[in-house]
KOLLUM-758363 format. One record per residue (C-alpha): x, y negated, z negated; residue in three letters. Coordinates in steps of 0.5 Angstrom, whole numbers, padded with zeros to 4 digits, always signed. Each point is the difference from the previous one (the first is absolute). Example, Ala and Ser with C-alpha at 12.3 -4.5 7.8 and 13.67 -1.06 7.14 Angstrom:
BEGIN
+0025+0009-0016ALA
+0002-0007+0002SER
This chain:
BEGIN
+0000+0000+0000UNK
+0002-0008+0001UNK
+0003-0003-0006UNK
-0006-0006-0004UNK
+0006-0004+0003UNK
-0001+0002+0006UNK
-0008-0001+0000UNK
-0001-0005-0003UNK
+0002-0007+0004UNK
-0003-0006+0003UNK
-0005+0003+0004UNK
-0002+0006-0005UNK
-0006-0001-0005UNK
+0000+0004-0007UNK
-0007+0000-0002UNK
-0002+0004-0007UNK
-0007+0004+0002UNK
-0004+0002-0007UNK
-0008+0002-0002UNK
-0004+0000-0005UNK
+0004-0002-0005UNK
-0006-0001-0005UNK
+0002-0005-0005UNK
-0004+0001-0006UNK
-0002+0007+0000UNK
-0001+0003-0008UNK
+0003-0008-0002UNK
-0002+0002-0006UNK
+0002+0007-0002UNK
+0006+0000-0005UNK
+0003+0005+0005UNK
+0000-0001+0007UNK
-0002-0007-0001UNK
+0006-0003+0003UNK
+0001+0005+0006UNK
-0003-0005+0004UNK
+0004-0006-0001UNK
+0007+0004-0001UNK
-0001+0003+0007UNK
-0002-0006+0003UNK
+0006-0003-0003UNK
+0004+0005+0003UNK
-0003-0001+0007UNK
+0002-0008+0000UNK
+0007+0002-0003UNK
+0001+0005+0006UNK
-0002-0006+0005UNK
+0005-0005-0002UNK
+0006+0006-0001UNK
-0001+0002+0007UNK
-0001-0008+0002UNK
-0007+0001+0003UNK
-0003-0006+0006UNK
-0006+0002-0003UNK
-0004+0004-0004UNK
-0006+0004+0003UNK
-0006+0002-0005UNK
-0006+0005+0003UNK
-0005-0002-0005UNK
-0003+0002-0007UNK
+0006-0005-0003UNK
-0005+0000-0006UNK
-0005+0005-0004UNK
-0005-0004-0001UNK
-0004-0005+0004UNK
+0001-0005-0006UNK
+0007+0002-0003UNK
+0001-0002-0008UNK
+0004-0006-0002UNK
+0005+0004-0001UNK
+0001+0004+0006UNK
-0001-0008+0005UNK
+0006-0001-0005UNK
+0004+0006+0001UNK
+0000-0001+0007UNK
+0002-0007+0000UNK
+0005+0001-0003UNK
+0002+0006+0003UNK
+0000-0004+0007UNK
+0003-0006-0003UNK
+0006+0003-0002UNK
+0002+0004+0006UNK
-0004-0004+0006UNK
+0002-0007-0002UNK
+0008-0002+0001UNK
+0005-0004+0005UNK
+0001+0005+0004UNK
-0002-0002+0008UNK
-0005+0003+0004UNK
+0002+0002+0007UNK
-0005+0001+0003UNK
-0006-0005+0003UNK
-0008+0001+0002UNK
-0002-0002+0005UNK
-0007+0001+0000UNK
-0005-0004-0002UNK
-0001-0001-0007UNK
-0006-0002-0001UNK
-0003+0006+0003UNK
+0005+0005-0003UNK
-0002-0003-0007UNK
-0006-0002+0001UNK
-0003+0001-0008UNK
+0004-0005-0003UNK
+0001-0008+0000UNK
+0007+0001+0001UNK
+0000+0003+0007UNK
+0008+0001+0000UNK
+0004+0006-0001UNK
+0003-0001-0008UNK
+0007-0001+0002UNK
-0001-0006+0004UNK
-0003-0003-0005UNK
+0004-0006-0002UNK
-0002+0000-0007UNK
+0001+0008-0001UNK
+0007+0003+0001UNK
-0001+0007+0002UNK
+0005+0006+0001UNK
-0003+0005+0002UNK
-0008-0001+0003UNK
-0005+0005-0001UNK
-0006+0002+0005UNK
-0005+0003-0003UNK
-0008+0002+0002UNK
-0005+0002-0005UNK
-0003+0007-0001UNK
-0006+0003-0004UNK
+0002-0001-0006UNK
+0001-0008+0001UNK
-0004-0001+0006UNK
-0003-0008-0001UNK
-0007-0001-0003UNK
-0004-0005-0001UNK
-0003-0006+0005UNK
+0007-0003+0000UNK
+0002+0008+0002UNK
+0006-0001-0005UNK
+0005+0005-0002UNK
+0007+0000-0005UNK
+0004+0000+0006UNK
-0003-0008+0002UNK
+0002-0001-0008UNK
+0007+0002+0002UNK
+0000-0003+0007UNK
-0003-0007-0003UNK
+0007+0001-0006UNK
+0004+0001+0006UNK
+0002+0007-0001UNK
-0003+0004+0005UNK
-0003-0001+0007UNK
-0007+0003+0001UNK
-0001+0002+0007UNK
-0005+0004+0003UNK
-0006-0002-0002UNK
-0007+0000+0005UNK
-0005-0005-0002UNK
-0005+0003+0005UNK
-0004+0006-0001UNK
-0002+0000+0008UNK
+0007+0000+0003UNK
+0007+0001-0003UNK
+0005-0004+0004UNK
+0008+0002-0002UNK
+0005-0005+0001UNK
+0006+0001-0001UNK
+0006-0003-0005UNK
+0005-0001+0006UNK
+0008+0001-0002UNK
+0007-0001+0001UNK
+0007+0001-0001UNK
+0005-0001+0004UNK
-0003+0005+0007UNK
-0005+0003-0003UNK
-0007-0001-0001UNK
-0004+0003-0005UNK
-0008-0001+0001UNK
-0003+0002-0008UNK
-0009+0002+0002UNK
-0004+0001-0007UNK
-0006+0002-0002UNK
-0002+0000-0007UNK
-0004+0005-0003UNK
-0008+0001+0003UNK
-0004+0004-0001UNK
+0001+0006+0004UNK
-0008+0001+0003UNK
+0000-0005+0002UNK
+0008-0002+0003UNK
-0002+0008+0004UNK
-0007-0004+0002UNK
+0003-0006+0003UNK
+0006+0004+0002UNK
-0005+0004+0005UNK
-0003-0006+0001UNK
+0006-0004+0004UNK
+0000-0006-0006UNK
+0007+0001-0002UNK
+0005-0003+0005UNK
+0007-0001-0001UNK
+0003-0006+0003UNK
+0007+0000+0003UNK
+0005-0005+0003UNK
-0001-0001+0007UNK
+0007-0001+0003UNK
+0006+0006-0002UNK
-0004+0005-0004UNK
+0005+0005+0002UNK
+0004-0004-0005UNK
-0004+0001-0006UNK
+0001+0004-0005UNK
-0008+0002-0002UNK
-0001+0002-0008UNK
-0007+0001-0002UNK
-0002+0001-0008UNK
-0006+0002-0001UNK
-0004+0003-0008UNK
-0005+0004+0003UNK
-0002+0008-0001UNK
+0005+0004+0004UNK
-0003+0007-0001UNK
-0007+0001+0001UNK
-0005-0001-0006UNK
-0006+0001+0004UNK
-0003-0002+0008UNK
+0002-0006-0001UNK
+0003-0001-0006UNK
+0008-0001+0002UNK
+0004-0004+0006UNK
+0002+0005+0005UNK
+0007-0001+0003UNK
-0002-0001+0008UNK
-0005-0006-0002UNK
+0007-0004-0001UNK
+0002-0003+0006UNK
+0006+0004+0004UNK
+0004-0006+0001UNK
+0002+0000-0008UNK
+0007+0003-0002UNK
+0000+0002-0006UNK
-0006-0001-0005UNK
+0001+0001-0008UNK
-0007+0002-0003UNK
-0002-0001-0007UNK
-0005+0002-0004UNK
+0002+0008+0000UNK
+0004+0001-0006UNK
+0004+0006+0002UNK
+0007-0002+0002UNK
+0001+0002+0007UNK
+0004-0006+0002UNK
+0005+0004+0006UNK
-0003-0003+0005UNK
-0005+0005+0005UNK
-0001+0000+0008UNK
-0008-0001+0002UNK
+0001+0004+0006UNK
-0006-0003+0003UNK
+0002-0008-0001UNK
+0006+0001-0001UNK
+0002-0004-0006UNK
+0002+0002-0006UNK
-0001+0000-0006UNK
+0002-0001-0008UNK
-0004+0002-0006UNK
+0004-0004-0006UNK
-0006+0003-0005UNK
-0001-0003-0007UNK
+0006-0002-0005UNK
-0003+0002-0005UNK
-0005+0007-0002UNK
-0007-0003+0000UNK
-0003+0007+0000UNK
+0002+0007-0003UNK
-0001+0003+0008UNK
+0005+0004+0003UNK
+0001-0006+0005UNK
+0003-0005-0006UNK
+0005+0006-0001UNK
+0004-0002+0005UNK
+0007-0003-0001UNK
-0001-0008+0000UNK
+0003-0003+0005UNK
+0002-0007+0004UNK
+0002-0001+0007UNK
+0006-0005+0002UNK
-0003-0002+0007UNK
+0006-0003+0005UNK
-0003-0002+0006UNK
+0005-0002+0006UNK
-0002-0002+0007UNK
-0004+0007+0002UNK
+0002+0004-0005UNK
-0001+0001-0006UNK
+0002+0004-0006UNK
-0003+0002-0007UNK
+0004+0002-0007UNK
-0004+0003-0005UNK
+0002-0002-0007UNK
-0002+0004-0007UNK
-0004-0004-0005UNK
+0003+0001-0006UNK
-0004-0002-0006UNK
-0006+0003+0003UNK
-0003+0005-0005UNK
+0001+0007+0001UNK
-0006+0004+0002UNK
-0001+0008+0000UNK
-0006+0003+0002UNK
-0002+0009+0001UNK
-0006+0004+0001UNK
-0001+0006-0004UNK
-0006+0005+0003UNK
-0002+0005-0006UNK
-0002+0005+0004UNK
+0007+0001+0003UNK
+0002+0002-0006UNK
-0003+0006+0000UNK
+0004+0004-0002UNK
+0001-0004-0007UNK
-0006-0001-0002UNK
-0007+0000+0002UNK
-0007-0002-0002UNK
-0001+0005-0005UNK
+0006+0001-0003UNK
+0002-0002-0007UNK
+0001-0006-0002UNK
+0000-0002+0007UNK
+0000-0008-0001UNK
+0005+0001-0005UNK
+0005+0003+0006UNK
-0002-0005+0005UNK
+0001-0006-0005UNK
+0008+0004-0001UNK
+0000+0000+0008UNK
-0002-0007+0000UNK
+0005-0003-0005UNK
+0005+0005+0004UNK
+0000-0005+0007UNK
-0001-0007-0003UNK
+0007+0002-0004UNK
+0003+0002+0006UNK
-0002-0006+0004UNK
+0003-0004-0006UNK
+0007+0003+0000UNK
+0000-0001+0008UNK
-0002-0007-0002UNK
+0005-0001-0004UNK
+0006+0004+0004UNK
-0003-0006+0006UNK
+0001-0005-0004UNK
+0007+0001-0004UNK
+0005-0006+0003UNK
-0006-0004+0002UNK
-0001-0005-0005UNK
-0004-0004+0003UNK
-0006+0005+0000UNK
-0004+0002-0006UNK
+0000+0004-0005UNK
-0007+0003+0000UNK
-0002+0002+0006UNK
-0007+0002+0003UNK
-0002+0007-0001UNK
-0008+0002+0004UNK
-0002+0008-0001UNK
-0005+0001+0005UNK
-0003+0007-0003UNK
-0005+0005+0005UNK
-0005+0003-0006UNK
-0004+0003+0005UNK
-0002+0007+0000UNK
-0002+0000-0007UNK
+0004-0003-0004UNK
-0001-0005-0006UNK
+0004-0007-0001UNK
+0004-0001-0007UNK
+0000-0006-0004UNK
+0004-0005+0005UNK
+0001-0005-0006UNK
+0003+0004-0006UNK
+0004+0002+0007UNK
+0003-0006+0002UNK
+0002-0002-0008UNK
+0006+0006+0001UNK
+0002-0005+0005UNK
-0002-0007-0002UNK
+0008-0003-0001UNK
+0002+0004+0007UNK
-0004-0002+0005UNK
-0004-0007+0002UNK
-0006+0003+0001UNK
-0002+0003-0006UNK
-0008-0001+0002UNK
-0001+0002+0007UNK
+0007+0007-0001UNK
-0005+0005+0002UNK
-0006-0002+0005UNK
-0005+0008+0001UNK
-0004+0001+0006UNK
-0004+0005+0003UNK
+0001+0002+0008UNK
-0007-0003+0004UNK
-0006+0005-0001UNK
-0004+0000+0007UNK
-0004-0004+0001UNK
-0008+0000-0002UNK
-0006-0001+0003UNK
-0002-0007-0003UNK
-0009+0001+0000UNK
-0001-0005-0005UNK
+0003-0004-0006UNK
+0000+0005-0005UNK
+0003+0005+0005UNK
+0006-0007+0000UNK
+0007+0003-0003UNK
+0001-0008-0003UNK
+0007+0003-0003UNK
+0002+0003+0006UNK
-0001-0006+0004UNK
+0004-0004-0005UNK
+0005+0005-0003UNK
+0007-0003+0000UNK
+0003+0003+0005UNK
-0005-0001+0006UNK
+0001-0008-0002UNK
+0008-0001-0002UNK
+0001-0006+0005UNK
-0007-0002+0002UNK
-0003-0007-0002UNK
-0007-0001-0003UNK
-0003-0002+0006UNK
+0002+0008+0003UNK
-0004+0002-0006UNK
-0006-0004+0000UNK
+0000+0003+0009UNK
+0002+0006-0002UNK
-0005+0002-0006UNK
-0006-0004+0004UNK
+0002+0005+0007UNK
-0001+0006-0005UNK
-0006-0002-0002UNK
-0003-0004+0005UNK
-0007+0004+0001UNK
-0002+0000-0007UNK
+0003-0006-0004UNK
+0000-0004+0008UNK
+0001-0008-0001UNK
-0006-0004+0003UNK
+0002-0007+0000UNK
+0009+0000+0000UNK
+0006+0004+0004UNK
+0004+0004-0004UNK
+0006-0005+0003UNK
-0003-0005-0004UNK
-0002+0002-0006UNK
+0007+0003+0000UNK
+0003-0007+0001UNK
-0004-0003-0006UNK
+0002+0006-0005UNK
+0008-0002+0002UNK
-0002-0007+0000UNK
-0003+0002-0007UNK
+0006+0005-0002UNK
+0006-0003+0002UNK
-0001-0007+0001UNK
-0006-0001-0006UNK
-0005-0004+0004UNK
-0004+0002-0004UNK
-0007-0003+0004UNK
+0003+0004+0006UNK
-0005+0005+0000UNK
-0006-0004-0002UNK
+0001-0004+0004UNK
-0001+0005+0006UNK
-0005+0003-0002UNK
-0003-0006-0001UNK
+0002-0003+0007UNK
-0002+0007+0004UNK
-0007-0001-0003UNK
-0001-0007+0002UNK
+0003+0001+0008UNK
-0005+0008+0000UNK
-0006-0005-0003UNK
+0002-0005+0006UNK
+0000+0006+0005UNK
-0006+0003-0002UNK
-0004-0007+0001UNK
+0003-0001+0007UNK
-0002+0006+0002UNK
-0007-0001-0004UNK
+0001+0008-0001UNK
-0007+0001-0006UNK
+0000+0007-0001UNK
+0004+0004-0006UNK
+0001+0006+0006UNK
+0003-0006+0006UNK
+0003-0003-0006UNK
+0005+0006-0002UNK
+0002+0001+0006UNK
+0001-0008+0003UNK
+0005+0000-0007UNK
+0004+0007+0003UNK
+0000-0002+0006UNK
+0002-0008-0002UNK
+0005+0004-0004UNK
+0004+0005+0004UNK
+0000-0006+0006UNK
+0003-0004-0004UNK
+0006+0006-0002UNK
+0008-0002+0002UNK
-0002-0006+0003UNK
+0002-0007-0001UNK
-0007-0002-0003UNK
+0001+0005-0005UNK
+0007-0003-0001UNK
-0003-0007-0001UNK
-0004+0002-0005UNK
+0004+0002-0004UNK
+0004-0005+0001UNK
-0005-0005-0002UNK
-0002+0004-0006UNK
+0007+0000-0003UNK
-0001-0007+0001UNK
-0006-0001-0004UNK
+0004+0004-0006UNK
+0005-0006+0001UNK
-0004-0005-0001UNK
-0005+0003-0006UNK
+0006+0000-0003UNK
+0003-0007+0001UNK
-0007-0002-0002UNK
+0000+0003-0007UNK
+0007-0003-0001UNK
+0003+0008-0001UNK
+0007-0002+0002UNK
+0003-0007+0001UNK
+0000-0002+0008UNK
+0009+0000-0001UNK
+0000+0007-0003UNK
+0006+0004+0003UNK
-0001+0000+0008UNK
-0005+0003+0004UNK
-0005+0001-0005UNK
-0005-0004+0005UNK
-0002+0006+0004UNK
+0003+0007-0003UNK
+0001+0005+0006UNK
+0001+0007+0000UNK
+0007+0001+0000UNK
+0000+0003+0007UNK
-0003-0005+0003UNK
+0004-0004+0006UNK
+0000-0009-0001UNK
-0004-0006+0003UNK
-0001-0006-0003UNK
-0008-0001+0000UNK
-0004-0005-0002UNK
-0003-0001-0006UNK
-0007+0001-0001UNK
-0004-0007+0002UNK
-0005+0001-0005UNK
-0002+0000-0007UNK
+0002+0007-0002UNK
+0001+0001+0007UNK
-0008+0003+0003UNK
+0000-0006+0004UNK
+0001+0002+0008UNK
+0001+0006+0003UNK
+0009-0002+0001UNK
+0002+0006-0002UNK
+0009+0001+0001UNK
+0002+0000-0007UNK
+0002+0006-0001UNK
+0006+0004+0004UNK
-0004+0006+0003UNK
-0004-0004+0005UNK
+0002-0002+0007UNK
-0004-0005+0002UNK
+0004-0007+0000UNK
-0003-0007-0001UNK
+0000-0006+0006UNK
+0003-0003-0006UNK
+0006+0004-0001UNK
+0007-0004+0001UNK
+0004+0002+0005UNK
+0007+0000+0000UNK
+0004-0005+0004UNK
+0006-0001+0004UNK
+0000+0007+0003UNK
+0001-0002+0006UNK
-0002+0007+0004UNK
-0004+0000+0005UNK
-0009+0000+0000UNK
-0002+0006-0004UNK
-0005+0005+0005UNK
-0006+0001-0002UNK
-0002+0006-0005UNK
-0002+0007+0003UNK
-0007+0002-0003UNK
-0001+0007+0003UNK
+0005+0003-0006UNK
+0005+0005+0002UNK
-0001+0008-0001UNK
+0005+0004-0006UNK
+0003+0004+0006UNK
+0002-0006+0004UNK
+0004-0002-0006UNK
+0004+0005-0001UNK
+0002+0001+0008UNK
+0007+0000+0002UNK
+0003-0005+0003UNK
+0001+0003+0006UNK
-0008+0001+0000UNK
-0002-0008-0001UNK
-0003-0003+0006UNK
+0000-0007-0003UNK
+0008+0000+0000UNK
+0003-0003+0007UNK
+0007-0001-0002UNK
+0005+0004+0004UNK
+0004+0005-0004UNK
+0008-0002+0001UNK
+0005+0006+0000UNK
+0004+0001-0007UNK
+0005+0005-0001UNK
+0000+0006-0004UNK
+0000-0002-0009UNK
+0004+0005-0006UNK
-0004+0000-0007UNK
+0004+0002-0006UNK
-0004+0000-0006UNK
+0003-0001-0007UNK
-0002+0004-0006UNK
+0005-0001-0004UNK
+0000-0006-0005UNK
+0007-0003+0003UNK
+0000+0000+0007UNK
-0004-0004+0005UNK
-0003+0001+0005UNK
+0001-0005+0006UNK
-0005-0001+0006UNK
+0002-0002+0007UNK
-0003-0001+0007UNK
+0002-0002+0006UNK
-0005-0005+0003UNK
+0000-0003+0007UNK
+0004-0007+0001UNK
-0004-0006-0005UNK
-0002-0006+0004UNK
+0004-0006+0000UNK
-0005-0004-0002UNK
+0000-0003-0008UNK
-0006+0002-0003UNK
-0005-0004-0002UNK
-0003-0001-0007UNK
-0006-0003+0001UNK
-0002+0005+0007UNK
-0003+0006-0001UNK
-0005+0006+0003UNK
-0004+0004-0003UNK
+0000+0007-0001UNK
-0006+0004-0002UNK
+0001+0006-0005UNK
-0005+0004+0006UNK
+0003-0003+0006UNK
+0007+0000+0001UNK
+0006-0001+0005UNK
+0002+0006+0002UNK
+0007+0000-0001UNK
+0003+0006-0004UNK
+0003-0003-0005UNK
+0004+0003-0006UNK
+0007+0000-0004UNK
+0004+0005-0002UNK
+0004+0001-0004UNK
+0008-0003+0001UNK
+0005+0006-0001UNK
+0005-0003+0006UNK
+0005-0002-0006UNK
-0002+0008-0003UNK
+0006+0004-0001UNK
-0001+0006+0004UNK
-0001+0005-0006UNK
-0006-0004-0003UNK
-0004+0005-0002UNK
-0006-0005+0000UNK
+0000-0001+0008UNK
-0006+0002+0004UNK
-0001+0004+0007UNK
-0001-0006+0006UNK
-0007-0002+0001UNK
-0003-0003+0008UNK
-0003-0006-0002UNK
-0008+0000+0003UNK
């Protein structure tokens, strides 16, 4: 491999890649507390040893969507002390700032603001866990960006369209185009995605020039129809994309054979969950950029708690024990101590010359006790290991393999424990649970006036975000808007009654009207609320409008009357997509007239046609040469990416000049890097097989 020396010149941009870091997770456990904020301390720390141009954050920087004092505090020190200093900048933006950072009164990037004396900038979108609220659609990111210590970028303000415009860089040759999204809910993104509302812009001139990375915090793998973002909605012209979002560290980049870009997956910084995904070994990546090639170091994270997980299945163990034998709980609790005692000595043998790691590390038993058997006292169990592990409480987790399906006929047939039983809901939000208990038992407990959606939005307004009047006030609005309906339609009968309500309630089922609704509703709570003098106008931020933590951000207007039961203007909550006439329009584009939008929505198949299959692409493909991948397991060597590429235009880019790209109708030039092992030596154990490009 090329000496750092080497690599790192002019023309070369160093960019540390982290996810999920998650500050504030279990902030007030006398034990993990500080897991937190211990490795982000080391995330920023590695930045500024390596001499990074920048750092490149792929959303959930925060647990919380209203972070405590203390966690807003710990952060800020953190960036201060690692990200301001006198260390130049070498590297410019070209772009325009006001578009790129288009959610603050302060629309530059930080360090070349006069009265701030940045080191090292950091780039950042939300996730889910941070994502704007409110009718200003603020999130903890625009506290930092307003600080001065982040640059928020990637945030849609229409729920229509999705216009990405790239942060536009330079560094000697090298040019770097930065595309974000912030985390949207996933429904609705894969909707719009199908729908051909997502484009992404490009600069007119030289685009062979740019180097094109993509952060995105969505669903990676698949949680339902449509509940994740598939990899071929993304445009092909993209080079490498970091997705955030997915915990399991996946960080040595992948090839999407079909679009031909790759693709990093950091995963989180710290272990949120106690899955087999969060076990992974932490790590960052160390992303050099260099004209078209391009190489990604994996760096171990070293104050990351260390996490074990197994499965014991009981019923392998025939041969010890049985049902029926003797005192058979009592030899699976010896079993079970037996595992958690090996995965602490292996824990600790991991951790001898590595100071930084904590002494106690993370043990989860997952025990099958189906065929039979009975489960033990989990609490007087872990009190064996209360001053050895960090998770005393949760140590043994019981489940039973799914028994087949019954027949649901009627409500008392209706298994509830089943329905909500621990391991069929680990991950899942209240609004899953509240969609999942009304499809089992839609025949005999059937909502007449609200949709599952909206009654699982107002519980998680009501659980996660205390809006306490979020229920109610559905309810309440749904009544009035069915009374309207009924009188309209002048509908007497008790029979045309029943069924004018379930047709008015199935037509409006994942639309926008129902979106709206909701929306509108959220907002009644809101000003309920404000009304009674709950909480102070000021309160710690975004507390106008408390939307589900999956929710994407627009800034919506305020309800115009009262208490917000006035005109029918409905847009202000995240899950509609209809934009107002009123809505502001970023300006100083300087892009050509946008077309007019395609009604007739595209078919699924249509989205996941290759390529080669698209008829809407007109560009003709260029001819490259064949790419070599190397891909790197270790947690020292790097992989290097290289292509070769057709001789760029002479002609400077222009910042303010782009094209439109949509998500579902692209150039059909094949694109992709590869890996760059020209200055490999020849016995790299790493090196791949030769790969013709399409």
């Amino acid at each position: 491999m090329s000496s750092e020396s080497t690599l790192d010149d002019d023309d070369t941009f160093k960019i540390l890649i982290a996810t999920d870091i998650h500050l504030g997770y279990l902030e007030k456990d006398a034990i993990r507390g500080n897991d937190s904020y211990n490795t982000m301390d080391e995330i920023l720390k590695c930045a500024k040893t390596n001499q990074v141009d920048f750092i490149l954050l792929g959303g959930d920087l925060f647990h919380e969507n209203k972070p405590s004092r203390r966690c807003l505090h710990n952060c800020i020190t953190t960036l201060r002390r690692y990200c301001m200093g006198d260390t130049p900048i070498h590297f410019n933006i070209i772009s325009d700032q006001t578009v790129n950072f288009n959610t603050t009164q302060f629309p530059w990037v930080n360090y070349q603001d006069e009265n701030l004396n940045i080191s090292i900038p950091v780039f950042s979108i939300h996730g889910n866990h941070d994502d704007p609220t409110g009718a200003e659609g603020l999130c903890a990111l625009d506290l930092l960006s307003a600080s001065g210590l982040v640059n928020h970028f990637g945030h849609s303000q229409s729920v229509e369209r999705i216009e990405i415009s790239p942060i536009l860089m330079q560094k000697g040759n090298t040019k770097l185009a930065l595309f974000g999204l912030g985390s949207i809910p996933d429904e609705r993104l894969y909707r719009m995605f199908v729908n051909n509302q997502v484009t992404m812009l490009r600069p007119k001139e030289d685009q062979e020039e740019w180097f094109n990375l993509f952060a995105i915090h969505q669903n990676r793998s698949k949680h339902g129809p449509t509940n994740y973002i598939p990899e071929q909605f993304l445009d092909d012209f993209l080079d490498l994309v970091v997705w955030g979002h997915e915990h399991e560290c996946l960080i040595a980049p992948t090839r999407n054979e079909q679009q031909l870009f790759y693709v990093t997956q950091p995963g989180s910084s710290v272990a949120t969950s106690l899955s087999p995904g969060e076990a992974t070994k932490k790590h960052v990546g160390l992303l050099r950029v260099k004209g078209r090639k391009m190489n990604l170091q994996k760096i171990p994270l070293k104050t990351v708690r260390q996490f074990f997980i197994q499965d014991v299945v009981l019923a392998d163990y025939e041969d010890h024990f049985t049902p029926e034998t003797p005192q058979v709980t009592k030899k699976v609790e010896d079993l079970c101590y037996a595992k958690v005692t090996d995965m602490l000595e292996e824990a600790e043998r991991e951790r001898l010359g590595c100071p930084l790691t904590p002494e106690k590390p993370l043990i989860r038993l997952r025990v099958d006790y189906s065929g039979g058997f009975d489960t033990f006292n989990t609490s007087r169990f872990s009190q064996k290991f209360v001053d050895r592990v960090a998770n005393p409480k949760d140590l043994i987790h019981f489940l039973r393999r799914r028994e087949q399906k019954e027949d649901i006929k009627d409500e008392v047939n209706v298994d509830y424990g089943k329905l909500l039983k621990t391991t069929a809901v680990e991950g899942l939000r209240v609004e899953d649970l509240v969609k999942q208990y009304f499809e089992a038992t839609e025949q005999t407990v059937k909502l007449s006036l609200l949709t599952e959606q909206g009654m699982g939005k107002a519980i998680q307004e009501f659980v996660d975000k205390d809006e306490k009047d979020a229920i109610e006030e559905l309810i309440t609005y749904q009544l009035e808007k069915t009374q309207r309906h009924l009188q309209a339609r002048g509908v007497t009968t008790e029979q045309d009654i029943d069924t004018e309500i379930q047709r008015f309630r199935d037509s409006k089922k994942n639309t926008t009207e129902e979106e709206n609704d909701i929306k509108e509703a959220m907002n009644r709570a809101k000003a309920h609320r404000l009304e009674r003098g709950n909480e102070p106008m000021d309160q710690d931020m975004s507390d106008e409008l408390a939307m589900d933590s999956d929710e994407g951000a627009a800034p919506f207007a305020p309800p115009t009357r009262g208490r917000g039961r006035g005109g029918r203007g409905r847009g202000s909550r995240g899950r509609g997509r209809g934009a107002t006439a009123s809505e502001p329009k970023p300006a100083g584009r300087g892009r050509s007239q946008k077309s007019s939008v395609t009604t007739q929505s595209r078919s699924i198949m249509q989205a996941f046609q290759a390529p080669s299959q698209r008829s809407s692409r007109a560009a003709a493909t260029p001819s490259y040469t064949t790419d070599e991948v190397t891909i790197d397991d270790s947690d020292e060597d790097v992989p290097v990416m290289k292509t070769t590429r057709a001789p760029p235009s002479k002609t400077a880019s222009s910042s303010s000049s782009f094209t439109k790209y949509s998500s579902q109708s692209q150039s059909q030039s094949s694109r992709g890097v590869a890996f760059d092992d020209s200055d490999d030596d020849e016995d790299d154990p790493f090196k791949g097989c030769s790969r013709s490009r399409r």
